[in-house]
Backbone as XML, in Angstrom:
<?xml version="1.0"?>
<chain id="A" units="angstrom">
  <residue number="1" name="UNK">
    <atom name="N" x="8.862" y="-24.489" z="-12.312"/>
    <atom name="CA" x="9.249" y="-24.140" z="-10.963"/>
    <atom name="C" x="8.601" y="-25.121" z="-9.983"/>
  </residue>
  <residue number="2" name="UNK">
    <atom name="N" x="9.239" y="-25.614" z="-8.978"/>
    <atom name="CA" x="8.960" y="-26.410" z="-8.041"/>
    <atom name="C" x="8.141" y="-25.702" z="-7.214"/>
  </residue>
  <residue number="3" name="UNK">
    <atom name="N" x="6.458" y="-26.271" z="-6.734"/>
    <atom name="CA" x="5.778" y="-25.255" z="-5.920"/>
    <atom name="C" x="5.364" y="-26.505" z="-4.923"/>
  </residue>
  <residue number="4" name="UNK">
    <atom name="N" x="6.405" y="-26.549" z="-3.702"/>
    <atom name="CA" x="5.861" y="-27.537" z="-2.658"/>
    <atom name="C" x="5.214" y="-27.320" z="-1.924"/>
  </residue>
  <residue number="5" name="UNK">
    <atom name="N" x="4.482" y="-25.956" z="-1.653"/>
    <atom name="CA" x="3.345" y="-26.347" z="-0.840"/>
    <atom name="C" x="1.852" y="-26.616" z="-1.495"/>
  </residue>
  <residue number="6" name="UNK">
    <atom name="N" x="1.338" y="-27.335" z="-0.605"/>
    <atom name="CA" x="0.243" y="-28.244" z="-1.120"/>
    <atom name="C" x="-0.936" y="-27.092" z="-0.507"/>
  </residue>
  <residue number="7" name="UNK">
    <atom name="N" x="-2.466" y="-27.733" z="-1.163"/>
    <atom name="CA" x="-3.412" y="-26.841" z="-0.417"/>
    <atom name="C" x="-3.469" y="-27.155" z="1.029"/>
  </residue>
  <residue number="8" name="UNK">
    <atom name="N" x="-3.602" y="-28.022" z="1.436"/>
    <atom name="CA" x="-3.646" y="-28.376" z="2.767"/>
    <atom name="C" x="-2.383" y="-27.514" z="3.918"/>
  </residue>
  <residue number="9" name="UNK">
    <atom name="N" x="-0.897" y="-27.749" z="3.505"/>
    <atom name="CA" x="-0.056" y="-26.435" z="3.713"/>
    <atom name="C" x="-0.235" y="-25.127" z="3.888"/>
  </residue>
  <residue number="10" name="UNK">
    <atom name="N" x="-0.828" y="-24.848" z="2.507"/>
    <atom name="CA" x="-1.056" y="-23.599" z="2.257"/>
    <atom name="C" x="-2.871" y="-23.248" z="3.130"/>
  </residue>
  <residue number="11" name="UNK">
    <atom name="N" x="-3.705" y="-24.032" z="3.716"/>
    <atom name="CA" x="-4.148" y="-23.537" z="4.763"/>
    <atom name="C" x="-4.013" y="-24.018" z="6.054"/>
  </residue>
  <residue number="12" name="UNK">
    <atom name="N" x="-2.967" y="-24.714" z="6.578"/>
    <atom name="CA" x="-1.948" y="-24.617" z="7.561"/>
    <atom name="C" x="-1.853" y="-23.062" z="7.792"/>
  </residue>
  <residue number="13" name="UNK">
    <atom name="N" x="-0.761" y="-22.581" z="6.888"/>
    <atom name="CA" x="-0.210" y="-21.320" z="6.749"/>
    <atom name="C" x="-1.451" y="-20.346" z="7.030"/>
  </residue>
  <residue number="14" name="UNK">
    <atom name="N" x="-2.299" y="-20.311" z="5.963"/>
    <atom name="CA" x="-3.187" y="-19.024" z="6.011"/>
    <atom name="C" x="-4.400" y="-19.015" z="7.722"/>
  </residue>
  <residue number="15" name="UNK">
    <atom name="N" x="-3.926" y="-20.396" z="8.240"/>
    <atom name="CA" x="-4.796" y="-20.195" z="9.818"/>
    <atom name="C" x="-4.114" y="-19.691" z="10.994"/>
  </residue>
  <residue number="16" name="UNK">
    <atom name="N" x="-2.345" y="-20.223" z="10.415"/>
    <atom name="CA" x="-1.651" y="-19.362" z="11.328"/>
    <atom name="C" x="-1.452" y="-17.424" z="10.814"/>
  </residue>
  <residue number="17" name="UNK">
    <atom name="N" x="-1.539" y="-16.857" z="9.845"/>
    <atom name="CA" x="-1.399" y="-15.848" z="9.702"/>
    <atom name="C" x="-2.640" y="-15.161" z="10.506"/>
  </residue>
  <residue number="18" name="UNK">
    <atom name="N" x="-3.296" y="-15.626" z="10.245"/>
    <atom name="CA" x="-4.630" y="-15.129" z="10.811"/>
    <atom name="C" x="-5.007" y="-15.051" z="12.186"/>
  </residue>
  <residue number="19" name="UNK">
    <atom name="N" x="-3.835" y="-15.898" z="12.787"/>
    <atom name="CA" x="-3.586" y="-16.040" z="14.396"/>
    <atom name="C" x="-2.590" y="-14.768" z="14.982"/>
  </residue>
  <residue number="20" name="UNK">
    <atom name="N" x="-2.101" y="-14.749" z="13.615"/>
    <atom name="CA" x="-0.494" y="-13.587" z="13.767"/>
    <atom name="C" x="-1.113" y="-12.767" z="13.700"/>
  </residue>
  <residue number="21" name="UNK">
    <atom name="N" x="-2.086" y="-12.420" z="12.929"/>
    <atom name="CA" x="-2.311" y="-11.254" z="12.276"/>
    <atom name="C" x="-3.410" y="-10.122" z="13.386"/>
  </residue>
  <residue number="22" name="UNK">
    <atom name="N" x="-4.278" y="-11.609" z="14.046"/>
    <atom name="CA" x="-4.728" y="-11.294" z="14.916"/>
    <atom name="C" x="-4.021" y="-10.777" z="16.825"/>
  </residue>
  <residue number="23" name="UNK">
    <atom name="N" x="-3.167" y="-11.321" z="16.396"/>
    <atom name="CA" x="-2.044" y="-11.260" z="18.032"/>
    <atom name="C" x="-1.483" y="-10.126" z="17.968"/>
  </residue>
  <residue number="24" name="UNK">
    <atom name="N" x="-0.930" y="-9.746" z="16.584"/>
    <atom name="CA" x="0.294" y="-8.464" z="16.830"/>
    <atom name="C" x="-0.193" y="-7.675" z="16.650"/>
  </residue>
  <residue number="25" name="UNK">
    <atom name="N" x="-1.400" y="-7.183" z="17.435"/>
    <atom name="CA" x="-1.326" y="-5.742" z="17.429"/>
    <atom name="C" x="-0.994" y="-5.334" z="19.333"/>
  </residue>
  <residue number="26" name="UNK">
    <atom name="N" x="-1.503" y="-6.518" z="20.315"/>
    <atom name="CA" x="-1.583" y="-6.601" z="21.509"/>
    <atom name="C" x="-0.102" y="-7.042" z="21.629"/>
  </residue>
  <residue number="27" name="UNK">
    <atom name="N" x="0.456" y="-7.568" z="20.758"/>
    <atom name="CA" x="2.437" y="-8.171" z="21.001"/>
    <atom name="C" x="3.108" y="-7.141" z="20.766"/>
  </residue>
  <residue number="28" name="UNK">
    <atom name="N" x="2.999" y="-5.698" z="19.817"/>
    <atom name="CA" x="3.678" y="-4.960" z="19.258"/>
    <atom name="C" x="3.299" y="-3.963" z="19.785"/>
  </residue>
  <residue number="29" name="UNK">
    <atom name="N" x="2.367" y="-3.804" z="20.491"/>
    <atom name="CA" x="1.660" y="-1.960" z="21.101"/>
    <atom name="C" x="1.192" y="-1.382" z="19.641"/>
  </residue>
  <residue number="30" name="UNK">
    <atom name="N" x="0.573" y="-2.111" z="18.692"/>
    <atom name="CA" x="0.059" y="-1.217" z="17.536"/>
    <atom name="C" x="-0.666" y="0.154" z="17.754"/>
  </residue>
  <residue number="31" name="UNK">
    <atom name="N" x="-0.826" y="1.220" z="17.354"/>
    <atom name="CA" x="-1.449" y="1.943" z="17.128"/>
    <atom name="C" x="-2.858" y="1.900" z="16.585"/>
  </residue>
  <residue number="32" name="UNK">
    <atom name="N" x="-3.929" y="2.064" z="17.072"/>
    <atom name="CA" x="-5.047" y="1.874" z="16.801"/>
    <atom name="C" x="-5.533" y="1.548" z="15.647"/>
  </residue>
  <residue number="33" name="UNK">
    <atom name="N" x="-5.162" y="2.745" z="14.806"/>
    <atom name="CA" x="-5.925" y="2.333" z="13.174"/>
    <atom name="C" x="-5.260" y="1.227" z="12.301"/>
  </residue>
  <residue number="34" name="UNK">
    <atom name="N" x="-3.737" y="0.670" z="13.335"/>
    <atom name="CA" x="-3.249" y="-0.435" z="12.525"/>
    <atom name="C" x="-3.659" y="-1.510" z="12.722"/>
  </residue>
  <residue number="35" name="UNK">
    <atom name="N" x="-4.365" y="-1.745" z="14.236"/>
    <atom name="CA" x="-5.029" y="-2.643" z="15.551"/>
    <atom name="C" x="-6.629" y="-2.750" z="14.884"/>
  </residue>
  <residue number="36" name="UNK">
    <atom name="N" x="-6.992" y="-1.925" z="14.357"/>
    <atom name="CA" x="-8.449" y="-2.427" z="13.857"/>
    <atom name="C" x="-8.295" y="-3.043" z="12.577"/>
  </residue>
  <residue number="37" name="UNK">
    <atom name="N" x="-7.262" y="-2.057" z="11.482"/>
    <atom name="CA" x="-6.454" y="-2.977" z="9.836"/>
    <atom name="C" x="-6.412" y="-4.327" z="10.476"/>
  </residue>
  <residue number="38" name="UNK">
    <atom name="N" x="-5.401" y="-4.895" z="11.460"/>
    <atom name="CA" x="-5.279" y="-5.863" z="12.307"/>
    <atom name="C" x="-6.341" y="-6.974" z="12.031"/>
  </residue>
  <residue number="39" name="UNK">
    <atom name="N" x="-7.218" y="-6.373" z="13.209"/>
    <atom name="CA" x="-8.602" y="-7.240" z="13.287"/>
    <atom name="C" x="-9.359" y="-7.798" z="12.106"/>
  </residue>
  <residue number="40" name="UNK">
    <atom name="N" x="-9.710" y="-6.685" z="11.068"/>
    <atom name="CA" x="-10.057" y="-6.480" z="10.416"/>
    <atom name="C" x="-9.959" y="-7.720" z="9.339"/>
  </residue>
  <residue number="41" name="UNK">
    <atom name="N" x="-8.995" y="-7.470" z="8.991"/>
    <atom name="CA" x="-7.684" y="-8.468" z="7.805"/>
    <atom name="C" x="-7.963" y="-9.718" z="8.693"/>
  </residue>
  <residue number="42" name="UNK">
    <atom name="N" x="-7.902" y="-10.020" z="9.480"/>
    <atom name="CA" x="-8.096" y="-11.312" z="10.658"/>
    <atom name="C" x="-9.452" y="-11.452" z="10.544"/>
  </residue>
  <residue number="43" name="UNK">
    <atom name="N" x="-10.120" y="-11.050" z="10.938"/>
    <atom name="CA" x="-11.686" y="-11.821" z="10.375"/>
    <atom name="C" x="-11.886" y="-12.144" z="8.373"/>
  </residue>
  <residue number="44" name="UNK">
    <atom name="N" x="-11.659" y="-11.278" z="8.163"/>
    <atom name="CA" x="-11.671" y="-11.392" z="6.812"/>
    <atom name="C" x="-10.812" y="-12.708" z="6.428"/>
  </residue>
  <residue number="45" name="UNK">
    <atom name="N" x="-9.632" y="-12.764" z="6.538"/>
    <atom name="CA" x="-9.171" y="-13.969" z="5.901"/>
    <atom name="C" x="-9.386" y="-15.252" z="6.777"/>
  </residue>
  <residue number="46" name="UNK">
    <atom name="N" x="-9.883" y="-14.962" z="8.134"/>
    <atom name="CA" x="-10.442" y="-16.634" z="8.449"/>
    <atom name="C" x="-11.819" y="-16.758" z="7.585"/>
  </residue>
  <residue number="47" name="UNK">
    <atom name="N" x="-12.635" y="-15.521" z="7.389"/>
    <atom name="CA" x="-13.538" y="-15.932" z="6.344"/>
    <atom name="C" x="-13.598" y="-16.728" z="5.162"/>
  </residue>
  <residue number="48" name="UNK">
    <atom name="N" x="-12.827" y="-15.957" z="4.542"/>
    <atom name="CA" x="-11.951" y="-16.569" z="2.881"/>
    <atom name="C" x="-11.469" y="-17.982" z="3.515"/>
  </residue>
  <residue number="49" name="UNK">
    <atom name="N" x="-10.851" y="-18.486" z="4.467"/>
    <atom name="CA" x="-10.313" y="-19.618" z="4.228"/>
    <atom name="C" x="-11.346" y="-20.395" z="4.839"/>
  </residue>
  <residue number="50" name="UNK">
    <atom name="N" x="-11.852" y="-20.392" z="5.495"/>
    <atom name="CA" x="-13.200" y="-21.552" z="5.803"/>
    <atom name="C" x="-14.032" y="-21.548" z="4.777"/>
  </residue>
  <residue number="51" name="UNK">
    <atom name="N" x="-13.891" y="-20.812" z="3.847"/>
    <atom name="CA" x="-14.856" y="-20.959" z="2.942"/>
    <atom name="C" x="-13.940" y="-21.622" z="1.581"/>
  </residue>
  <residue number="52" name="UNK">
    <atom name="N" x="-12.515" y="-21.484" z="1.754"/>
    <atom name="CA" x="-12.135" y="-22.068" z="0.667"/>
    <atom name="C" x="-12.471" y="-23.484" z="0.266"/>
  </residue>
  <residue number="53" name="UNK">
    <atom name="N" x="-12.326" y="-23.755" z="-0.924"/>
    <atom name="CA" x="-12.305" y="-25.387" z="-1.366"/>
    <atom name="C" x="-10.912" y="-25.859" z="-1.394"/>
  </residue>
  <residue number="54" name="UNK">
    <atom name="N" x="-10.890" y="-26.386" z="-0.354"/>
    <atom name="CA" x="-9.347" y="-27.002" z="0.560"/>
    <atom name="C" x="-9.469" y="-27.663" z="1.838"/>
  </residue>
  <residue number="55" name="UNK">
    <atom name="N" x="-8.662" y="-28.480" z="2.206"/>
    <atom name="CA" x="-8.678" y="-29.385" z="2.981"/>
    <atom name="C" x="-9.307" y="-28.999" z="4.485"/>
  </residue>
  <residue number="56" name="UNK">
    <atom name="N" x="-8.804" y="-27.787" z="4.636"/>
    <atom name="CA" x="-9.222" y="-26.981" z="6.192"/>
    <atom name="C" x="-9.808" y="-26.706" z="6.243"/>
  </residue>
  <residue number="57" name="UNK">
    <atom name="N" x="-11.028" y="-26.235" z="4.912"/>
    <atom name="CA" x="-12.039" y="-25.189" z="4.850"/>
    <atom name="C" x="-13.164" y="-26.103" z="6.000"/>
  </residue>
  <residue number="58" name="UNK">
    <atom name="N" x="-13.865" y="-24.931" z="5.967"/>
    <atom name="CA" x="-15.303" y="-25.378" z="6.692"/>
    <atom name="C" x="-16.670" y="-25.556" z="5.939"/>
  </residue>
  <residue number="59" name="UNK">
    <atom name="N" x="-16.275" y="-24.909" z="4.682"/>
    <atom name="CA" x="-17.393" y="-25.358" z="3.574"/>
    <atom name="C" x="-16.858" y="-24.473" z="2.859"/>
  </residue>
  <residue number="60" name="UNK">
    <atom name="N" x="-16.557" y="-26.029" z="1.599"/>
    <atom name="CA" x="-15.929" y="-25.543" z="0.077"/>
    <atom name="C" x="-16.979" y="-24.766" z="-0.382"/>
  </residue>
  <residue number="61" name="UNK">
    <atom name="N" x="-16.275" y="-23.191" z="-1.076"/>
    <atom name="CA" x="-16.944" y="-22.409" z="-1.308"/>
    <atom name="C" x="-16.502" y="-21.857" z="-2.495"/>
  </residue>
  <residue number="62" name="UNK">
    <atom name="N" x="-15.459" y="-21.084" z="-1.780"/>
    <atom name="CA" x="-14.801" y="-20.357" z="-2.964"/>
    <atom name="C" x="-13.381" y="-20.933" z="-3.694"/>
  </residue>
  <residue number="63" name="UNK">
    <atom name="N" x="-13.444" y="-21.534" z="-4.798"/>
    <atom name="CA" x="-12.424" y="-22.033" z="-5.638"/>
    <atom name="C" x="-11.050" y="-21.666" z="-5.180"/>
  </residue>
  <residue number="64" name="UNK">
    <atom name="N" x="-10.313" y="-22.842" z="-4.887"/>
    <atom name="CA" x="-8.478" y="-22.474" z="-4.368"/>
    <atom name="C" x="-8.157" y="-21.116" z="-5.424"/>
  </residue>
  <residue number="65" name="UNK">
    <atom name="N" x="-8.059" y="-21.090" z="-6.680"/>
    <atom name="CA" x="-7.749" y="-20.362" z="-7.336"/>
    <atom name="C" x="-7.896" y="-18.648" z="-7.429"/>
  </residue>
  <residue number="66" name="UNK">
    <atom name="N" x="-9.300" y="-18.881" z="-6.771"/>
    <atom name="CA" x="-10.348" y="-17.467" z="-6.509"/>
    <atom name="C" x="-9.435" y="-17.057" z="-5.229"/>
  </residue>
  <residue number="67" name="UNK">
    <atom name="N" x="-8.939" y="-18.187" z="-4.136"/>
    <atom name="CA" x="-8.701" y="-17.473" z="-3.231"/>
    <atom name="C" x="-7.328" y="-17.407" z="-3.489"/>
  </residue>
  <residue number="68" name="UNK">
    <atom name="N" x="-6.542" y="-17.462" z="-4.032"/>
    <atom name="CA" x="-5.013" y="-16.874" z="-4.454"/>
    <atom name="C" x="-5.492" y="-15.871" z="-5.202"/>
  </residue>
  <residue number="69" name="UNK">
    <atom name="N" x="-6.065" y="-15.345" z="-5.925"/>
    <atom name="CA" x="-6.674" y="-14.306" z="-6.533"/>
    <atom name="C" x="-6.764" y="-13.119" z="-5.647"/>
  </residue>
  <residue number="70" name="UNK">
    <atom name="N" x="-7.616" y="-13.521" z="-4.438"/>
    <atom name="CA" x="-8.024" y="-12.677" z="-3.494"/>
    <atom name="C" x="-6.551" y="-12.222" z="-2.808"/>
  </residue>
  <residue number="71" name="UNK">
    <atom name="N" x="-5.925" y="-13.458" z="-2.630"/>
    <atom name="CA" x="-4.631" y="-12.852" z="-1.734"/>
    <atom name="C" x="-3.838" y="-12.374" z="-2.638"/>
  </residue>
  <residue number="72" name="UNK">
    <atom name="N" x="-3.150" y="-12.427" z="-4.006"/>
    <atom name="CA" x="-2.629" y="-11.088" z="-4.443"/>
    <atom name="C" x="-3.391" y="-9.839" z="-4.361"/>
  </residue>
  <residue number="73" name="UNK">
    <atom name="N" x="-4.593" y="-9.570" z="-4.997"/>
    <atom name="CA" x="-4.942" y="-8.170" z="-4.712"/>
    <atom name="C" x="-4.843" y="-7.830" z="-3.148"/>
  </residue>
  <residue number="74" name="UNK">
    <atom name="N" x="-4.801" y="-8.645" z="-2.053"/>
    <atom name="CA" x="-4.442" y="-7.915" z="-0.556"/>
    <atom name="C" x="-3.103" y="-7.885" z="-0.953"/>
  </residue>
  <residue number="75" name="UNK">
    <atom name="N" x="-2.326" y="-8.381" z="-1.644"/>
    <atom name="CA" x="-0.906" y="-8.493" z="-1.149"/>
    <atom name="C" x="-0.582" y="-7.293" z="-2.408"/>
  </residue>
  <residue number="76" name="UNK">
    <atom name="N" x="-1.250" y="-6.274" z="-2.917"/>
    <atom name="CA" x="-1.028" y="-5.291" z="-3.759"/>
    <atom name="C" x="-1.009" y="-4.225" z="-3.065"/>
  </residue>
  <residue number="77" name="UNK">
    <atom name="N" x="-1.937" y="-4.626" z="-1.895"/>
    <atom name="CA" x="-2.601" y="-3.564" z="-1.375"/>
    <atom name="C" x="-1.682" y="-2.923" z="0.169"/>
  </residue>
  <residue number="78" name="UNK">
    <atom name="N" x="-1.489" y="-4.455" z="0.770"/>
    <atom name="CA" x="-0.828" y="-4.299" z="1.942"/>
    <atom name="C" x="0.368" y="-2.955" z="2.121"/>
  </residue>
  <residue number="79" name="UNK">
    <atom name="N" x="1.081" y="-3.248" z="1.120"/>
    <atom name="CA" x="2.323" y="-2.304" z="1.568"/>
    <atom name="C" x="1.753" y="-0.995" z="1.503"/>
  </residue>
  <residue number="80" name="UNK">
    <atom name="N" x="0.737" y="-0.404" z="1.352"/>
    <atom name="CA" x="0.391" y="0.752" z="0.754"/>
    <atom name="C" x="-0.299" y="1.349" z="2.043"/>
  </residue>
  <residue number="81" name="UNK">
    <atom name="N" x="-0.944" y="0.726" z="2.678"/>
    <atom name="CA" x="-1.720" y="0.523" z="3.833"/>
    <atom name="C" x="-0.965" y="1.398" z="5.138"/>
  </residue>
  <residue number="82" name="UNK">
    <atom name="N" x="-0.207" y="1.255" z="5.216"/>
    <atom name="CA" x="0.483" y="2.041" z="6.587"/>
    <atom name="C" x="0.845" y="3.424" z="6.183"/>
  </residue>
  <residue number="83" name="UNK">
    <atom name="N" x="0.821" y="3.693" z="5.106"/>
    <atom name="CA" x="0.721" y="5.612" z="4.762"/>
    <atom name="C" x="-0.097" y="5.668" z="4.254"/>
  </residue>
  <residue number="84" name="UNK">
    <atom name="N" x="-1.395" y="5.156" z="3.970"/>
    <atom name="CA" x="-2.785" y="5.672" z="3.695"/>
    <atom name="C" x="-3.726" y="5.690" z="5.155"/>
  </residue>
  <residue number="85" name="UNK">
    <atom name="N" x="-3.227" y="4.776" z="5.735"/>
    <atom name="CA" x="-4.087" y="5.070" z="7.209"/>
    <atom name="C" x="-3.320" y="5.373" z="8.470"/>
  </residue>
  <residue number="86" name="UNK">
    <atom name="N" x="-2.011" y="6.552" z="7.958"/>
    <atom name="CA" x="-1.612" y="6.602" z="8.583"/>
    <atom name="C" x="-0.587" y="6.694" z="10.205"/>
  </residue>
  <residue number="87" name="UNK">
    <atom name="N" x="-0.018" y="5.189" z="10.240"/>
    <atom name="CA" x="0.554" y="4.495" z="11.062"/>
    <atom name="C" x="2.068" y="4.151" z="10.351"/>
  </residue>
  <residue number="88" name="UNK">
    <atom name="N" x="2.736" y="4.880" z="9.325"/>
    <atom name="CA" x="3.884" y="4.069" z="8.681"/>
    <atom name="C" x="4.936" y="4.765" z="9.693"/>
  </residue>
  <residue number="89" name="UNK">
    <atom name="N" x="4.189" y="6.216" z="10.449"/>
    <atom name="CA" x="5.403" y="6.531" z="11.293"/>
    <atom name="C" x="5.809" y="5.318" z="12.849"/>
  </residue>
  <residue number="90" name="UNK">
    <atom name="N" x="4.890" y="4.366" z="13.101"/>
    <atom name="CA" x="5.012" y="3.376" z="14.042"/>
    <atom name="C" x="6.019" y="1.965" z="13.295"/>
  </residue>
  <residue number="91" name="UNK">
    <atom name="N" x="6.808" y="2.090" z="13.146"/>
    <atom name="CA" x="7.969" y="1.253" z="13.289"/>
    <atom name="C" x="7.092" y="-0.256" z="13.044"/>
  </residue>
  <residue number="92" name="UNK">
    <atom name="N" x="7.110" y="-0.593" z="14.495"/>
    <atom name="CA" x="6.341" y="-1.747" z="14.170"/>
    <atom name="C" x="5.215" y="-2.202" z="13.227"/>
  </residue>
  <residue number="93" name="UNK">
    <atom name="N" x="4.673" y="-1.581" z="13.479"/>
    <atom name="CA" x="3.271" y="-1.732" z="12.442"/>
    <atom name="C" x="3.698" y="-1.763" z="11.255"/>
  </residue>
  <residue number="94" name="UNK">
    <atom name="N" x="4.557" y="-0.935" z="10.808"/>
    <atom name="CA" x="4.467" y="-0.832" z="9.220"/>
    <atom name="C" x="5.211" y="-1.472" z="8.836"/>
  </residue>
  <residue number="95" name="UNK">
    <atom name="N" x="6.499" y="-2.270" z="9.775"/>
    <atom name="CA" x="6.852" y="-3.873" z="9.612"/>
    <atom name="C" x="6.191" y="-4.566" z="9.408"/>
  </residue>
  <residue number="96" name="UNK">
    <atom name="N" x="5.188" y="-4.510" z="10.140"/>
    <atom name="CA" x="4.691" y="-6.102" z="10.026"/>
    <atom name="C" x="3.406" y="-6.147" z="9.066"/>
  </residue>
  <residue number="97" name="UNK">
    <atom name="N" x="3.551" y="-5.010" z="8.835"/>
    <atom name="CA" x="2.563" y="-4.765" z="6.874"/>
    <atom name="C" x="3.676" y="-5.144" z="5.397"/>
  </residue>
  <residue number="98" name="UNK">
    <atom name="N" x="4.339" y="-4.664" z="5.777"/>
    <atom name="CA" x="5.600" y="-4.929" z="4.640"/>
    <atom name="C" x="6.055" y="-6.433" z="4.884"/>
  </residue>
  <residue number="99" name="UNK">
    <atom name="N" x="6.176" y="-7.306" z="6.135"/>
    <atom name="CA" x="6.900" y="-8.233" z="6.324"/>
    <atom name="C" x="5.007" y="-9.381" z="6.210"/>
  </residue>
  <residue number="100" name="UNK">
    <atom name="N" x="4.478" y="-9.050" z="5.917"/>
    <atom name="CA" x="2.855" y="-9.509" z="5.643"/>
    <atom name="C" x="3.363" y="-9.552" z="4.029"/>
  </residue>
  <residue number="101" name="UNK">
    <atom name="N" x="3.264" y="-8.860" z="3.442"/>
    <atom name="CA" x="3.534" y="-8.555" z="2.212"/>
    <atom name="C" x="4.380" y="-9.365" z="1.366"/>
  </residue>
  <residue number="102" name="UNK">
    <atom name="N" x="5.562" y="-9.464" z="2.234"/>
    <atom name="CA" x="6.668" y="-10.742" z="1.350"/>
    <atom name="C" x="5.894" y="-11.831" z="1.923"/>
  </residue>
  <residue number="103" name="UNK">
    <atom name="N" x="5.453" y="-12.240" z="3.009"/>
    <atom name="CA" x="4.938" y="-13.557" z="3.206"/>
    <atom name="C" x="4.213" y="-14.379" z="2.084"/>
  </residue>
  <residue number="104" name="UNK">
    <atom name="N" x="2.858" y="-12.938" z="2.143"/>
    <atom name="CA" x="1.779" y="-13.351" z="1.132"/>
    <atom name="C" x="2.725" y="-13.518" z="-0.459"/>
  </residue>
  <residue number="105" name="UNK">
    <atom name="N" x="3.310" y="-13.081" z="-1.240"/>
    <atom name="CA" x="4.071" y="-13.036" z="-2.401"/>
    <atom name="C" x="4.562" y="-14.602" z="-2.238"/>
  </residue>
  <residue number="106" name="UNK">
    <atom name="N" x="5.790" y="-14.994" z="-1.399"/>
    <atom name="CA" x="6.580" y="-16.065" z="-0.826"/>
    <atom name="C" x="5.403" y="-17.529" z="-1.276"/>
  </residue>
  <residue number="107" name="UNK">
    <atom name="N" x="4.674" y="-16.957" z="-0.417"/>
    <atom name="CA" x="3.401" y="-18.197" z="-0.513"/>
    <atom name="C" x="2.472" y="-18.389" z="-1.311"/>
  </residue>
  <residue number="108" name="UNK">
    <atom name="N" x="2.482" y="-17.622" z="-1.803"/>
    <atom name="CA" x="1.571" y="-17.563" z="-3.276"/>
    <atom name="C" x="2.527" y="-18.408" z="-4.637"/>
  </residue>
  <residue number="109" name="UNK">
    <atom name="N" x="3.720" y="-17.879" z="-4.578"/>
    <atom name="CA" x="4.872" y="-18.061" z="-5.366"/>
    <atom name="C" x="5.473" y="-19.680" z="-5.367"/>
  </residue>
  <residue number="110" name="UNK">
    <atom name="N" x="5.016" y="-20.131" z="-4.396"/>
    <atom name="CA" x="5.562" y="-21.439" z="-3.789"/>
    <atom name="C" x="4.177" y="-22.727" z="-3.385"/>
  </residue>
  <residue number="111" name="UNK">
    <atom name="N" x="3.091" y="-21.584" z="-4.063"/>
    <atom name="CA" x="1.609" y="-22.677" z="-3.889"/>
    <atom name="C" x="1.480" y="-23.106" z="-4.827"/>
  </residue>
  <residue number="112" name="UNK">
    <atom name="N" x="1.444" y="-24.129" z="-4.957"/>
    <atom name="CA" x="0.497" y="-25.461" z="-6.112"/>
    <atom name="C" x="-0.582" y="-25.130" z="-6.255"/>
  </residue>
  <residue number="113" name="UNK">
    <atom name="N" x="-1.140" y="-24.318" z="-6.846"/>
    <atom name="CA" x="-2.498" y="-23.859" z="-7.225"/>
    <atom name="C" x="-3.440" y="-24.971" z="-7.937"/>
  </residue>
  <residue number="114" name="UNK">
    <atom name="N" x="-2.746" y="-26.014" z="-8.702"/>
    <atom name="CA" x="-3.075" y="-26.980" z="-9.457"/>
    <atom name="C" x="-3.529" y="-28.018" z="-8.732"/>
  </residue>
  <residue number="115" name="UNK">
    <atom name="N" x="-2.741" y="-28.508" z="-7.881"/>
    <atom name="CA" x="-2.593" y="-29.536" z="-6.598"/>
    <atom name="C" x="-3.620" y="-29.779" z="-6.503"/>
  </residue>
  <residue number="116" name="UNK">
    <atom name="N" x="-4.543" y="-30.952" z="-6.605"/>
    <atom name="CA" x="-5.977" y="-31.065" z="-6.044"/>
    <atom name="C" x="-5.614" y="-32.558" z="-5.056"/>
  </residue>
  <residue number="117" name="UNK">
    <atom name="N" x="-5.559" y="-31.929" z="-3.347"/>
    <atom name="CA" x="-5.575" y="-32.571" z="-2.109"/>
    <atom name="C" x="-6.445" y="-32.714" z="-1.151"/>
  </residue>
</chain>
């Protein structure tokens, strides 16, 4: 299978999610406990990626591999998230957990894990 994005791409991508991830809760009127998930998930994965070993990081840390690791188990987890903390009745929110969800899959699916850039 053809996997064109490169690491450097692929933390392109994971600095803008983390921009998204951080914005839509103030763009969408989230509901609180989805607005802190929000935040939350947003500090956390600018963590993971400054620390990845990849072109963007801020100090190679944790192995590209470790951190596709890390993002399937969130991306196991995500869809599950808006009826365990209760927000799946907010429309928005629990879009943009499910539409988080194919992203992370999409990009995982389409990363060069091998790629050393």
């Amino acid at each position: 299978m053809n996997r064109p994005i490169s690491p450097r791409l692929h933390g392109v991508l994971d600095y803008a999610t983390v921009v998204t991830t951080a914005a839509a809760p103030q763009l969408f009127g989230f509901p609180e406990s989805a607005s802190r998930l929000c935040y939350t998930l947003a500090g956390g994965y600018l963590g993971l990626s400054a620390l990845t070993d990849y072109p963007l990081s801020v100090k190679r840390v944790v192995p590209f591999k470790a951190h596709g690791a890390a993002e399937a188990v969130s991306g196991l987890a995500l869809p599950a998230l808006p009826w365990a903390l209760g927000f799946a009745g907010h429309r928005g929110a629990r879009n943009f957990f499910l539409g988080l969800t194919a992203v992370t899959f999409v990009v995982a699916a389409l990363t060069d894990w091998d790629k050393d850039d």
